[in-house]
Steps between C-alpha positions, in 0.01 A plus 500: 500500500804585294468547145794423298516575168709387174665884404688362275213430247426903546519675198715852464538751265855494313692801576805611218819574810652727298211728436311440797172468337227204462502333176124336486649180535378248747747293695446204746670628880688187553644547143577872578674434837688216323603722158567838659196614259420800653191612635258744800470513846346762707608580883322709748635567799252613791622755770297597796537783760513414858534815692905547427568161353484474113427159472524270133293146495608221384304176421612140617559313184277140535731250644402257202643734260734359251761813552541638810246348740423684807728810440358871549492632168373832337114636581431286182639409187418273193520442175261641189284271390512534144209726327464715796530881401390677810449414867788301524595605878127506545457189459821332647407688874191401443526105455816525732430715844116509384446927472378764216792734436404869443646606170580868597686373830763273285825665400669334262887494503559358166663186329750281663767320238565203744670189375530168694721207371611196658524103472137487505366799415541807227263750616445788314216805589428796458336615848270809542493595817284679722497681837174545666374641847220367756451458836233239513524242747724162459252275577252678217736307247367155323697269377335236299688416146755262722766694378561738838463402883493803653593863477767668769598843589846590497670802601668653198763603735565115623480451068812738456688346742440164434621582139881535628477315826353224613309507778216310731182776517160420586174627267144439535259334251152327409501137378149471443330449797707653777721790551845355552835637598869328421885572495610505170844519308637500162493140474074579529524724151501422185845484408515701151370804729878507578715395194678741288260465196242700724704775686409762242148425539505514890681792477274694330193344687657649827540785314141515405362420826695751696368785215163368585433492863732874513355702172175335461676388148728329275745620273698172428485201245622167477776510267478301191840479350 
């Protein structure tokens, strides 16, 4: 059964933009997203090692999302919930692709300053994101908050490529119940993965990822201008 949930009545923690730090001040999310009031997210992306192949997984948004049904999106990603001072990613993979994150594995790559504005929306966040390693099997994943459909494994060389040329590929996933495999474009992510607000922040997780599967570690940061 899907469960579909009001986000909008979500409360945040107020962000100042300028100084990027959190004021103490609650704010509802549908106000936020309406307001540009800014506030956190937290991203983790997953990689896994298969033989060669470097491989990044990506969840399949629920298709009764109000933004971006059914696209592949990042490992996971949310918003804060307001009063929440530690465990944040913990608890987003958690309720999301249903694992326990091992603090010492997670390598954190900083803030991300990303801004969002248009007819409907004035989106505001600071992200943290987070790169994080393991091998375990797709169909080990759980997925019961109704907000992800299944989790897919994508060659982070197709990912490159497909972020300067579109092209038809084919990756593998786990929807739940079966192992499943489908051809997939850029029409199949979510779109914001290739606008010009995020090409710093894809730059540097390439950057990132490549420093982590060659030195066994990561130098970079997301820049937060």
């Amino acid at each position: 059964m899907d469960i579909v949930r009001d986000q909008s009545k979500e409360l945040l923690e107020e962000w100042d933009w300028i100084t990027a730090k959190p004021t103490g001040k609650a704010v509802l999310r549908g106000i936020a997203h309406r307001n540009g009031i800014a506030h956190e997210g937290v991203h983790l992306w997953i990689l896994r090692t298969q033989g060669d192949e470097v491989e990044i997984l990506m969840q399949k948004r629920a298709h009764h999302k109000e933004m971006y049904p059914s696209c592949l999106d990042i490992t996971v990603g949310g918003h804060v919930t307001f009063g929440i001072s530690g465990g944040k990613i913990q608890k987003e993979a958690y309720e999301e692709i249903g694992i326990e994150l091992v603090e010492e594995k997670l390598i954190d790559l900083g803030y991300f300053r990303y801004e969002e504005k248009d007819n409907e929306i004035f989106h505001r966040e600071f992200q943290r994101v987070y790169l994080y390693v393991d091998n375990r099997n797709l169909s080990e994943y759980r997925f019961t908050d109704g907000e992800v459909e299944g989790i897919y494994a994508v060659r982070i060389s197709d990912l490159k490529h497909l972020m300067n040329n579109d092209f038809e590929f084919e990756i593998f996933g786990y929807d739940g119940e079966r192992l499943v495999k489908e051809k997939v474009s850029r029409k199949d992510f979510h779109p914001l993965l290739f606008s010009p607000s995020m090409k710093d922040y894809m730059k540097v997780l390439f950057v990132a990822i490549d420093e982590l599967i060659k030195k066994k570690r990561v130098s970079v940061k997301i820049p937060l201008p």
